[in-house]
KOLSE-478051 format. One record per residue (C-alpha): residue in one letter; x, y, z. Coordinates in steps of 0.001 Angstrom, whole numbers, padded with zeros to 6 digits, always signed. Each point is the difference from the previous one (the first is absolute). Layout:
aXYZ/...
// end
This chain:
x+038623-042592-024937/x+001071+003708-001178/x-002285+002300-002566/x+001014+003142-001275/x-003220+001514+000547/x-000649+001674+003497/x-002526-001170+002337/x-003023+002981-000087/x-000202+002080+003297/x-003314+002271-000809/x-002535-000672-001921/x-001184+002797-002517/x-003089+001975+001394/x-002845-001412-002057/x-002822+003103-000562/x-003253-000488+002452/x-003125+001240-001181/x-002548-000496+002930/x-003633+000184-001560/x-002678+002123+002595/x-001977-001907+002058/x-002913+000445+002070/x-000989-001298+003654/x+000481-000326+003479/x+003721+000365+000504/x+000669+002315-002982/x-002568+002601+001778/x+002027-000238+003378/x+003105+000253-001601/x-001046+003487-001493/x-001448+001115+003166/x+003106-001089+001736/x+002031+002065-003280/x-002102+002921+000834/x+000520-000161+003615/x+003636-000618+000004/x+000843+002969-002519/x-002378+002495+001890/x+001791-000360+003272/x+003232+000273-001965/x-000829+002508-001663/x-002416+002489+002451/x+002034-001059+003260/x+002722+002944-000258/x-002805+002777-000430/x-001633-001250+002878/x+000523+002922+002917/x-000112-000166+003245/x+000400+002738+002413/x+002581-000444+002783/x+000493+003564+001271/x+002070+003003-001331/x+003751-001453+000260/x-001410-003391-001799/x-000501-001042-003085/x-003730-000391-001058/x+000472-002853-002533/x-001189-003429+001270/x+002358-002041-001294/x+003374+001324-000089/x+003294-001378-000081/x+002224+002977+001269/x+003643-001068-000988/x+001531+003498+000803/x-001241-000097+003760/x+000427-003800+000109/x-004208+000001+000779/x-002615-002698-001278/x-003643+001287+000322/x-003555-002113+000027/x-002548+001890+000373/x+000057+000508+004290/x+003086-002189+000038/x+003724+001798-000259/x+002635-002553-000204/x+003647+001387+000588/x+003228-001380-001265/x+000992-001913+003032/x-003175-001614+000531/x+000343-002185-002886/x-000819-003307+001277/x-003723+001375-000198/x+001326-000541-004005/x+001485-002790+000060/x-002876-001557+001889/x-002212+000571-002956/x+002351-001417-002139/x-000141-003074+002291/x-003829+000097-000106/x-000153+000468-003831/x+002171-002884-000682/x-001950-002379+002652/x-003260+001533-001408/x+001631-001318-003606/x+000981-003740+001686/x-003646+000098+001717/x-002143+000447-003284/x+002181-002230-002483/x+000123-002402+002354/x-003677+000211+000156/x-001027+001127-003352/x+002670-000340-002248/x+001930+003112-001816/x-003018+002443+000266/x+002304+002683+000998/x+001534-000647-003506/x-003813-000077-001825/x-000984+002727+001235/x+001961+002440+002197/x+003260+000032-001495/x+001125+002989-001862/x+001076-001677-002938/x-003348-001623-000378/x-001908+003182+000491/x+002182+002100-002069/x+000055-002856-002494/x-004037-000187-000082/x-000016+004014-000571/x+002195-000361-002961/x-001883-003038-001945/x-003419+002139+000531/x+001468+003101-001369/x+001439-002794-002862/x-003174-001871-000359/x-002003+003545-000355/x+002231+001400-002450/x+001320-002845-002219/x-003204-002332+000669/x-000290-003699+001082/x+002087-002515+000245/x-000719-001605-003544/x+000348+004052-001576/x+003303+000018+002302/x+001428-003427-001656/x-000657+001357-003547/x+001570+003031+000656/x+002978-001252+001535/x+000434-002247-002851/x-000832+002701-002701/x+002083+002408-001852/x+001208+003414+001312/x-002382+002070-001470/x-001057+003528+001117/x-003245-001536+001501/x+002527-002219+001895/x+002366+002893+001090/x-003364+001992+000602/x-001279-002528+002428/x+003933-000811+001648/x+000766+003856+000710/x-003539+000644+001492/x+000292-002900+002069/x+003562+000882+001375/x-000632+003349+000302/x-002661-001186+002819/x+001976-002365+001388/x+002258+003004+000604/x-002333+002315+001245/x-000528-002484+002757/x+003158-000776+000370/x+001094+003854+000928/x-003427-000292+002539/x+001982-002564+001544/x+003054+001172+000475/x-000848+003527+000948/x-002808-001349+002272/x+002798-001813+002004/x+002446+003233+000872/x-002926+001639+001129/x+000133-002297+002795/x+003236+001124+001350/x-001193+003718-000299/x-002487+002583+000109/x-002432-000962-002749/x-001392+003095-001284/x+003259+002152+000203/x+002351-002909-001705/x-002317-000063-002876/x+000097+003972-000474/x+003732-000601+000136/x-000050-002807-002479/x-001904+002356-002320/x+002112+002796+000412/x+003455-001947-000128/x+000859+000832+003529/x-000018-002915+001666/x+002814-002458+001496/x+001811-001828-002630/x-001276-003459+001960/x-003056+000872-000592/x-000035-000230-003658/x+002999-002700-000282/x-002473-002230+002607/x-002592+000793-002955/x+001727-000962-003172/x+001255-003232+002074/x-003273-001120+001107/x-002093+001109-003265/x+002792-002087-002240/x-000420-003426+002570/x-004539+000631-000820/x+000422+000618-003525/x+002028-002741-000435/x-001064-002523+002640/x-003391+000314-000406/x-000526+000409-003534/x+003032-002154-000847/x+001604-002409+002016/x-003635-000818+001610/x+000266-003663+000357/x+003705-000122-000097/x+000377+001839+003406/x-002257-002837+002081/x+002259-002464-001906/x+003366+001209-000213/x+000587+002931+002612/x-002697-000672+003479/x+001618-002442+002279/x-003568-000306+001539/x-001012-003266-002831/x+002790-001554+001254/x-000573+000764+003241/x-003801-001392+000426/x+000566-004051-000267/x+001146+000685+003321/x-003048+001614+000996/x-002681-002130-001121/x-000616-003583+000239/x-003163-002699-000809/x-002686+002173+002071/x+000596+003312-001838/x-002919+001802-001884/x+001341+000334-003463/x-001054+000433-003644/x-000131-003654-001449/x-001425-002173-002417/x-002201-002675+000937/x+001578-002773-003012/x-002094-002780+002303/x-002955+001877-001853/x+001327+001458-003194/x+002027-002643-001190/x-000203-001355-002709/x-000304+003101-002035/x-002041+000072-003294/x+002648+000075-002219/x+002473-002075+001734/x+000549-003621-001694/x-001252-002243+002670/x-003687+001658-001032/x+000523-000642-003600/x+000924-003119+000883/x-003926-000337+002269/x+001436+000882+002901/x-002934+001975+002298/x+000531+003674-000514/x+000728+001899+003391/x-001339+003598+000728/x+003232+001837-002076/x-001232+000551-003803/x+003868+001869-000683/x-001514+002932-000709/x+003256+002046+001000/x-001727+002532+001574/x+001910-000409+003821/x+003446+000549-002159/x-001642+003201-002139/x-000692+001786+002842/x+003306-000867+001919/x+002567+002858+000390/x+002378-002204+000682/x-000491-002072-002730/x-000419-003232+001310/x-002066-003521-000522/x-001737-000205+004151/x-000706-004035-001457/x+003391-000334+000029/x+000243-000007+004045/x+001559+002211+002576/x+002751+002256-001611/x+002510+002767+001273/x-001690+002852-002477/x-003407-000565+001173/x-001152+003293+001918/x-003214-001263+001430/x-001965+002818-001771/x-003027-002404-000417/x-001013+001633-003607/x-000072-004030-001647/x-002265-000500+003288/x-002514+002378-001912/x+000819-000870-003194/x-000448-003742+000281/x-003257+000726+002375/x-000897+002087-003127/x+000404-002924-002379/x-001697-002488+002458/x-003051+002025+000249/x-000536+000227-004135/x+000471-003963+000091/x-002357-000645+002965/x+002622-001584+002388/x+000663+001074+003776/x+002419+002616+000379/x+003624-000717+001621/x+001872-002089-002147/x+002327+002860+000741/x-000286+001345+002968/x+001557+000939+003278/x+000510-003310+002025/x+002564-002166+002522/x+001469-003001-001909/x-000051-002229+003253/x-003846-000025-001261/x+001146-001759-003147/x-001085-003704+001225/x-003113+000680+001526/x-001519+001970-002868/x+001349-002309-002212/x-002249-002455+001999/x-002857+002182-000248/x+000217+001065+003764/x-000473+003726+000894/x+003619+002139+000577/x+000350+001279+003582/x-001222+002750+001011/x+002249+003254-001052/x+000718+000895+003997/x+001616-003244+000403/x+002462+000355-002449/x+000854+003621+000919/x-000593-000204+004215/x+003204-002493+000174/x+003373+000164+002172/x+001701+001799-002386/x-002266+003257-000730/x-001248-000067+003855/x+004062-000126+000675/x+000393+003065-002676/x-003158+001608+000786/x+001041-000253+003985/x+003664+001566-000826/x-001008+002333-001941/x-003368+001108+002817/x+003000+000594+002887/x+002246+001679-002172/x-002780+002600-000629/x-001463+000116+003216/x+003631+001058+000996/x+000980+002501-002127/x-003823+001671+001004/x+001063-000533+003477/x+003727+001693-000517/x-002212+002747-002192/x-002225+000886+002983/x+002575-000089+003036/x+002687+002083-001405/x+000870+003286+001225/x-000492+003056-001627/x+003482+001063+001820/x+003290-001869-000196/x+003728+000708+000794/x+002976-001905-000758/x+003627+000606+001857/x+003329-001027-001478/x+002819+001307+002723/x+002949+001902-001874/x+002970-002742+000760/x+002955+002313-001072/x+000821+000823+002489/x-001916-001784+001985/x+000098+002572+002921/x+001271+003597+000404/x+001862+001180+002995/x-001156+003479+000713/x+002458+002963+001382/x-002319-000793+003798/x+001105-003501-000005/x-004044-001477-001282/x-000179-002594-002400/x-002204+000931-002941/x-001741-002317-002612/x-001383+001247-003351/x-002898-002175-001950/x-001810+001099-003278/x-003503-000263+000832/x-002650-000774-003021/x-003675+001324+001193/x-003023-000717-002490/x-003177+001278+000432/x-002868-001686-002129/x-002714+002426+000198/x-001180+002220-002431/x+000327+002938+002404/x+002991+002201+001612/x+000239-001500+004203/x+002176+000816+002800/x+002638-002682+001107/x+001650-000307+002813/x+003136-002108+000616/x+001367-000955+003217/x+001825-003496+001257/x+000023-002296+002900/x+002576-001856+001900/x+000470-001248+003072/x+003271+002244+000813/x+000147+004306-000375/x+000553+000783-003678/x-000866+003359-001827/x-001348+000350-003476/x+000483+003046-001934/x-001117+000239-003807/x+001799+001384-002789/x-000933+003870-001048/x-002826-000050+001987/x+000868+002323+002653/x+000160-002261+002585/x-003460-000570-000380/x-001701-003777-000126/x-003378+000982-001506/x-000249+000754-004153/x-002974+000157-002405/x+000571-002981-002572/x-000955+000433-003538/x-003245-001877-001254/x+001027-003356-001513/x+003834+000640+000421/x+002888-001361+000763/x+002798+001778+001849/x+003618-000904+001341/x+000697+001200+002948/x+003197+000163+001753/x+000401-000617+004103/x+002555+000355+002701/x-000245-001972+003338/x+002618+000877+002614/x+000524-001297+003048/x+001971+002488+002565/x+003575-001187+001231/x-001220-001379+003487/x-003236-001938-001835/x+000471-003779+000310/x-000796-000234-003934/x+003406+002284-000715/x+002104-003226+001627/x-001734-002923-001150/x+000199-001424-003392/x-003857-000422-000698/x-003040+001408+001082/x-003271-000996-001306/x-002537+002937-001041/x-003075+000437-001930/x-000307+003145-002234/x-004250+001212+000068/x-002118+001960-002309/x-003313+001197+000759/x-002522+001740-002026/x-001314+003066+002138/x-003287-000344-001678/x-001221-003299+000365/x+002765-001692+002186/x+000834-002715-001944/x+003287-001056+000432/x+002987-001927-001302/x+003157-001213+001343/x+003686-001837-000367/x+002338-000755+002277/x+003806+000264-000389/x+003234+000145+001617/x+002117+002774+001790/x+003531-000396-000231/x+002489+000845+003041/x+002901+000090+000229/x+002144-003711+000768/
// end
């Protein structure tokens, strides 16, 4: 059967107007709002004092010399599996508390839910509650209107720029880029990185809101996966609310359950949704109908969780008036231990690789064209571009020498034939080498000879090494 009209792909965003509530989970999400934007926000004026040739900000991603700094910890740019192991542990860490707890990353960590709850307080303290927010939505542009619109963007803004300039300051000194920023000097990035990420908060979080968990995250999609019977999420107990006062089973003299339909879990939703209804993609696990409902429940004189967090494999036992299981029991299962045991050796290995690297290393790459040189004498020479790094925060004196079990000579590039050289604090330096091996040397006739190039700090004598090949003649 064919119709001329076309099947509807996206559903109009319908306007949500989440009324302020009061309780438990509201409180932690503001303290968790307040915690999440101070560390954003302080972090990159944090200093930290590293010596002279350092840089004394504690967090610094140094893209020019390839360098991420934490505090005591220097990262360098090919030690980025320390990275990359985070990553690992961050998305494990994700697995391990949906799986246990349901999306309370997405409640109350994520940035569009932080961002999102910053914007609706600046809305709900300029503009009013959610009823004075539904009238003037629906009213006429009047002045009061644009009055109340332009004040409340013009916030919105303000935070917006916070956020996007607090973010370059990350990748650079943060009191001299902001002098720059005020006196036009600084790198076109800078201010490009700015506009970008002050258009995606204006827009996202006073916005789109809603619209980004639901149409742009993967992650809603991603947590059925995740979670199964046992998982601690926000539900509603229907074995006690149902039926609901106004439903037609009670006007009918059916018993009334706990649920009067007062609407208060939806009016204080941000996402806009009925938690009666069941499990649902948009649901966030924010927890504010827990407090609204437990709110309600209190002014009626019932027990408080007809909302509330719980695991619906306790559905058929509290439905038959037994007790639910004890919260550990639903968390301490194979799957979290699994994720939580994952996720403890990944950690205690990247603290282990942390701790036993050196604060010298060296890599060779022989120079394969040619890959020897027949000097005027009649010795064979090779030629390999050393790379030396030194970690430290301080000029020390390397020395580089090699091993092997036949007579080979090293001589270094424009160092006048000398093997010692001060290295430059946290540097890294390429350094070319010549081994030769004299005409009646058994390493001049024979194809391959195994050798091991050495550095050695002077000061300390730590050491690193890496062996090689010398190449004869056929």
């Amino acid at each position: 059967m064919s119709t001329d009209t076309p099947p509807v792909l996206y559903a109009p965003q319908e306007p949500i107007f989440p009324r302020k509530v009061k309780g438990f989970f509201r409180t932690f999400k503001w303290w968790i709002m307040a915690v999440t934007l101070g560390i954003y926000y302080l972090t990159p004026w944090l200093r930290w004092d590293r010596g002279p040739n350092l840089p004394d900000q504690a967090v610094l991603i140094d893209m020019a010399h390839r360098r991420f700094y934490f505090f005591w910890i220097e990262i360098w740019s090919h030690e980025f599996y320390f990275v990359a192991g985070l990553l690992i542990m961050a998305g494990l860490g994700l697995f391990l508390f949906t799986s246990a707890l349901g999306r309370v990353w997405c409640g109350y960590t994520c940035p569009q839910t932080v961002w999102t709850d910053l914007f609706i307080l600046v809305e709900r303290w300029i503009e009013g509650d959610r009823n004075a927010r539904v009238r003037l939505w629906n009213g006429k542009w009047t002045l009061h209107k644009w009055r109340l619109r332009l004040t409340k963007w013009v916030v919105w803004l303000l935070i917006a720029v916070a956020t996007g300039g607090a973010w370059v300051f990350y990748f650079a000194d943060a009191p001299t880029l902001l002098a720059n920023l005020f006196t036009f000097s600084a790198h076109p990035a800078a201010y490009l990185t700015i506009a970008i990420l002050t258009a995606t908060t204006f827009v996202f979080g006073g916005f789109m809101r809603e619209q980004v968990c639901i149409y742009m995250c993967p992650w809603p999609r991603i947590q059925a996966a995740m979670m199964d019977p046992e998982t601690i999420t926000v539900a509603y107990r229907d074995w006690r609310g149902e039926d609901r006062k106004n439903s037609d089973a009670v006007k009918a003299g059916a018993p009334q359950g706990d649920c009067i339909d007062c609407m208060a879990c939806v009016n204080v939703c941000p996402m806009g949704i009925d938690i009666r209804d069941g499990q649902q993609m948009e649901c966030i696990t924010c927890a504010l109908c827990i407090d609204a409902c437990d709110d309600v429940m209190a002014k009626i004189g019932k027990p408080r969780g007809l909302i509330d967090y719980l695991a619906l494999s306790d559905e058929d036992a509290e439905r038959a008036g037994a007790a639910p299981k004890k919260l550990t029991r639903h968390i301490l299962r194979p799957r979290t231990i699994l994720y939580t045991a994952v996720w403890s050796l990944i950690g205690v290995g990247l603290v282990y690789a942390l701790f036993v690297r050196s604060d010298i290393e060296m890599t060779v790459s022989p120079v394969r064209n040619p890959t020897y040189v027949l000097q005027s004498d009649g010795s064979i020479r090779n030629i390999y571009d050393v790379r030396l790094r030194n970690k430290l925060g301080e000029d020390r004196e390397f020395h580089l020498s090699l091993t092997s079990d036949e007579n080979l000579r090293i001589e270094l590039e424009s160092r006048n034939n000398l093997l010692s050289f001060t290295m430059p604090a946290d540097a890294t330096i390429l350094q070319r080498v010549y081994v030769t091996a004299r005409p009646q040397d058994p390493a001049a006739s024979q194809a391959r000879t195994d050798l091991r190039f050495w550095v050695e700090d002077l000061g300390n004598e730590d050491k690193a090494s890496q062996s090689t090949i010398f190449n004869g003649k056929e």
